[in-house]
C-alpha positions as CSV (number, residue, x, y, z in Angstrom):
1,X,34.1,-54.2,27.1
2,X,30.9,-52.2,26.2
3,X,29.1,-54.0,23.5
4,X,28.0,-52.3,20.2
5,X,24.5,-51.7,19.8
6,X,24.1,-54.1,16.4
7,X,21.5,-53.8,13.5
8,X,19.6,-56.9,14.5
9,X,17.6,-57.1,10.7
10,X,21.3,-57.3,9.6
11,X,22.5,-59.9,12.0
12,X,19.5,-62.0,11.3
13,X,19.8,-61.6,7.4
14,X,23.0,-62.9,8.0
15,X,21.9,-65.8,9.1
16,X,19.5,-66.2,6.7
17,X,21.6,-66.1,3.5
18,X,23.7,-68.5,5.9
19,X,21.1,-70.9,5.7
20,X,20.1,-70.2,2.3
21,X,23.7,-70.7,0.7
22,X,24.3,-74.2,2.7
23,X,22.8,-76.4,0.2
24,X,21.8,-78.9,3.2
25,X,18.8,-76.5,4.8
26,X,16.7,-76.6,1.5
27,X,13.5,-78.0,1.9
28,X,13.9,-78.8,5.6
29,X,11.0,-77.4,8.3
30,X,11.5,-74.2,10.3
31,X,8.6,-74.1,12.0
32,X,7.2,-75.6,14.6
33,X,4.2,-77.8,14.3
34,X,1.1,-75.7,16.4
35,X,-0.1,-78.7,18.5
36,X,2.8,-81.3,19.3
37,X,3.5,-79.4,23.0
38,X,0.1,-77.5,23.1
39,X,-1.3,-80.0,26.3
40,X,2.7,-79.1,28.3
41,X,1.6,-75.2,27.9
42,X,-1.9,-75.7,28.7
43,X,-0.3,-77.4,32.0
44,X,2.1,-74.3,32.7
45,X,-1.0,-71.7,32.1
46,X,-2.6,-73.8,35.0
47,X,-0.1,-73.8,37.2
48,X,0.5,-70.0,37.0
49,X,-3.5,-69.8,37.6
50,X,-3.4,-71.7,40.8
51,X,0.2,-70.5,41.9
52,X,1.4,-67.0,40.1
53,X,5.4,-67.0,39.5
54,X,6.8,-64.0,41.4
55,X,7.8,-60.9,39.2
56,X,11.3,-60.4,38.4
57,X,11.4,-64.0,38.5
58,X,14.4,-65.6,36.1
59,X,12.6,-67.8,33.6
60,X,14.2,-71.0,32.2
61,X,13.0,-72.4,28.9
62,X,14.4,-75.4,26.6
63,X,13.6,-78.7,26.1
64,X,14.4,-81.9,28.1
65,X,17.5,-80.9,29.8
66,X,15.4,-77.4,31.3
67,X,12.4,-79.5,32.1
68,X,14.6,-82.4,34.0
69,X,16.5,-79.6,35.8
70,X,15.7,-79.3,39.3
71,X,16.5,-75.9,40.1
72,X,15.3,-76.2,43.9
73,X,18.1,-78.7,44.0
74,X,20.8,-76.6,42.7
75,X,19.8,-72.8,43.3
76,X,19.1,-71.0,46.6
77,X,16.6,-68.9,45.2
78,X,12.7,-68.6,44.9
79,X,12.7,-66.7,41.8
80,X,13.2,-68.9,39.5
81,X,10.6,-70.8,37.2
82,X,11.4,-73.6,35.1
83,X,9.4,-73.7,31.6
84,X,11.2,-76.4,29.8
85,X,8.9,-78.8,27.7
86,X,10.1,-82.0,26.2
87,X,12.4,-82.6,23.1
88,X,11.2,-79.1,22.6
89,X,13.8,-77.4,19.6
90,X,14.0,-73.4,19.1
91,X,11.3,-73.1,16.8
92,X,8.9,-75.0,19.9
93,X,10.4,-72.2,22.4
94,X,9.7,-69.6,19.5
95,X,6.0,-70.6,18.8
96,X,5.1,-70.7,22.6
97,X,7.6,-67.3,23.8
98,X,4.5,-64.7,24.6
99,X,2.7,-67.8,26.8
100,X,5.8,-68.9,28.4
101,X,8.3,-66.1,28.8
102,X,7.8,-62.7,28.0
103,X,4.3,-62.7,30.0
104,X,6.4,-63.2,33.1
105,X,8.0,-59.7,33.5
106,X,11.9,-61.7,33.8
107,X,14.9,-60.6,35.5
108,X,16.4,-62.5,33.3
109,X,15.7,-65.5,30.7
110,X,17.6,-68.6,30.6
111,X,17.8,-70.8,27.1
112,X,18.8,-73.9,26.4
113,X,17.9,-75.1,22.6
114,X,19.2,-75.7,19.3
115,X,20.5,-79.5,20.3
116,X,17.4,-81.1,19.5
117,X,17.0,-78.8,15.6
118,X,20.3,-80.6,14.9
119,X,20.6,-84.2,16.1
120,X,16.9,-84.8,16.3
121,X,16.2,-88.8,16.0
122,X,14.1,-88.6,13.0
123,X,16.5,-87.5,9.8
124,X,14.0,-85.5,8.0
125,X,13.8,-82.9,10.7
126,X,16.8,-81.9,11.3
127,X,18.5,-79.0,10.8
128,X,21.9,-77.0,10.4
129,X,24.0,-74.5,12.7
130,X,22.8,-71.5,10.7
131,X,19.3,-72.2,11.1
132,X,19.3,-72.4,14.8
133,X,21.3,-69.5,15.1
134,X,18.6,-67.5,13.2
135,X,16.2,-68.9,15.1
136,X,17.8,-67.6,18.3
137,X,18.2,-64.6,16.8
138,X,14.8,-64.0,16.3
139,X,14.0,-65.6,19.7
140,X,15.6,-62.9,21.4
141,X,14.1,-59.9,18.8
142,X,10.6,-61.1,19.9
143,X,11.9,-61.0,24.0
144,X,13.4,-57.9,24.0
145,X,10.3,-55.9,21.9
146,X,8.2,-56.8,24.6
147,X,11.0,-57.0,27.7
148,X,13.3,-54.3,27.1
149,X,16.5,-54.8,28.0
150,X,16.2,-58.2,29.6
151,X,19.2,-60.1,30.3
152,X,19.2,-63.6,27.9
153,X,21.6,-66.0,28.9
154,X,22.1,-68.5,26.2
155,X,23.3,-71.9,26.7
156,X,26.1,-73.2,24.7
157,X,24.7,-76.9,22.9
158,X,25.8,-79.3,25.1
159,X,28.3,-82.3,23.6
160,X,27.3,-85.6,24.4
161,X,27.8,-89.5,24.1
162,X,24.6,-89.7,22.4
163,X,24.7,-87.2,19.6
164,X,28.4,-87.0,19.1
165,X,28.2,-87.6,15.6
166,X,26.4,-83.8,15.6
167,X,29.1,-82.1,17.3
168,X,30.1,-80.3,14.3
169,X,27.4,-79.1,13.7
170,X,26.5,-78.4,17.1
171,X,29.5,-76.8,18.2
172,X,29.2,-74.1,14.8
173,X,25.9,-73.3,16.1
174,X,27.5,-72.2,19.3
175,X,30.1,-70.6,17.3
176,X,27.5,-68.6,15.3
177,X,25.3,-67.8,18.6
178,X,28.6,-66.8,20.7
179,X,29.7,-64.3,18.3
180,X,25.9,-62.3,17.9
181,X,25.9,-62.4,21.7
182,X,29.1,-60.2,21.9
183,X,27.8,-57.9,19.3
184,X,24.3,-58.0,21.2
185,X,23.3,-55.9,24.6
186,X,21.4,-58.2,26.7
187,X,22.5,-61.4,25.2
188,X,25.6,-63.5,27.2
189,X,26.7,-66.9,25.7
190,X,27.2,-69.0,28.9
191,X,29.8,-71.3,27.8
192,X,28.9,-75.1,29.6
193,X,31.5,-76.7,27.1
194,X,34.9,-76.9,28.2
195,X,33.5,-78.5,31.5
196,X,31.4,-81.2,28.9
197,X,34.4,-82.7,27.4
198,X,37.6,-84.6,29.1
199,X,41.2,-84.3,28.1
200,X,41.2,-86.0,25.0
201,X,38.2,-84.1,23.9
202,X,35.4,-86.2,24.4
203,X,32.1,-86.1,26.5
204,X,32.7,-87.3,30.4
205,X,30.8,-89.8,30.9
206,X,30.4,-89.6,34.1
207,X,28.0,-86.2,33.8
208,X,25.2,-88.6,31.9
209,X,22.4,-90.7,32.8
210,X,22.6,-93.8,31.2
211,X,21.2,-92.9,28.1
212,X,24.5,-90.9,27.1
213,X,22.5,-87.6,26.4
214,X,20.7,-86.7,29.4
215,X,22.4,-84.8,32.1
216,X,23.3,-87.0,35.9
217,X,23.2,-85.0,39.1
218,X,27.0,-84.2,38.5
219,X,26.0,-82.6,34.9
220,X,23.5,-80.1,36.7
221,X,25.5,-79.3,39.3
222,X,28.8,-78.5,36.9
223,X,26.4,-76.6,34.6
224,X,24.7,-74.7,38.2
225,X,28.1,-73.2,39.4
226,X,28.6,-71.8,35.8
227,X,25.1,-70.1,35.7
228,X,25.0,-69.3,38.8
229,X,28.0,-67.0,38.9
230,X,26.8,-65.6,35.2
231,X,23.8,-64.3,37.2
232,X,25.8,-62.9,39.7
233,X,27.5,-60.7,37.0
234,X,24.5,-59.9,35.3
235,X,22.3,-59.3,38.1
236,X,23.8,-59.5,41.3
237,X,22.0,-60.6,44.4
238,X,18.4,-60.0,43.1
239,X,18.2,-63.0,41.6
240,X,18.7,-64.9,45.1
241,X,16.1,-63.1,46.8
């Protein structure tokens, strides 16, 4: 089904007054602080100086579980270039977009964020669903004004053993993000959870490290095959080349 062109200041707003009538998001940080990842970019900005990505490339960028995500591993592909930093959390991937992303020229852009916003370890700087969804709203706004029409494939928040006691939370984020992708050209909600959690609705262990939050070989493999054939929809074989 063709989806509607939406007004993104509305959808955003929405989220907004979301955050603004959930009595929990007052007084708690939205941005990012400038120089906690600074020395991780400086390292990327290097590394495209001594060896350029190619163009058309699809970009990955998130925190811990992009960064520890082998894509060489998983993906028969040289056009893809992995930008994930850390415990990085949306308003990170926000603050460092037009070094890490958009100067690409992307096929596509892949995102995984929003778990670290809400089941941070320190209390004081977490955050709620609505928040993270604004975020990502305005994440993709800031893409597409410079990358027209650039596939962004979001991530679902993964559940884990970990930060189960988030999952709420968590999975009305995803709720929230799902429904402005359907109402959003260019934006796909890749759904990694019903393949997280086992029959009695918990996470499977056996797709974690020992840690319980990090993602095994079997995690990245399960979450690969999803992509994967979301970016053969979205852009057939020219993302294997």
């Amino acid at each position: 089904m063709t989806k509607m062109i939406p007004n993104l200041g509305r959808v955003y707003v929405y989220c907004l007054l979301l955050c603004v009538l959930n009595p929990r998001v007052v007084g708690q940080p939205s941005v990012a602080a400038p120089n906690r990842w600074e020395k991780h970019i400086i390292a990327f900005e290097l590394q495209d100086k001594e060896n350029p990505p190619r163009e058309q490339s699809v970009v990955f960028v998130g925190g811990s579980s992009v960064k520890n995500w082998d894509l060489d591993d998983y993906f028969s592909s040289n056009l893809l270039v992995n930008r994930g930093f850390g415990g990085a959390r949306t308003t990170d991937v926000l603050l460092y977009v037009d070094r890490i992303v958009t100067k690409y020229d992307p096929s596509a852009v892949v995102v995984y964020a929003g778990g670290n916003d809400i089941g941070g370890r320190r209390k004081e700087t977490r955050t709620t669903a609505e928040t993270v969804c604004g975020n990502i709203v305005e994440l993709c706004g800031r893409i597409h004004r410079v990358r027209k029409n650039t596939p962004i494939l979001f991530i679902s928040i993964k559940s884990s053993i970990k930060k189960w006691d988030f999952w709420p939370e968590m999975q009305k984020a995803n709720t929230l993000i799902k429904k402005y992708a359907e109402e959003t050209p260019f934006v796909e909600y890749v759904d990694i959870v019903p393949l997280m959690l086992d029959e009695q609705g918990r996470p499977k262990a056996d797709l974690f490290v020992e840690d319980g939050g990090h993602l095994n070989k079997s995690g990245y493999r399960a979450w690969s095959q999803v992509l994967g054939s979301v970016l053969e929809s979205v852009l057939g074989g020219q993302w294997r080349e």
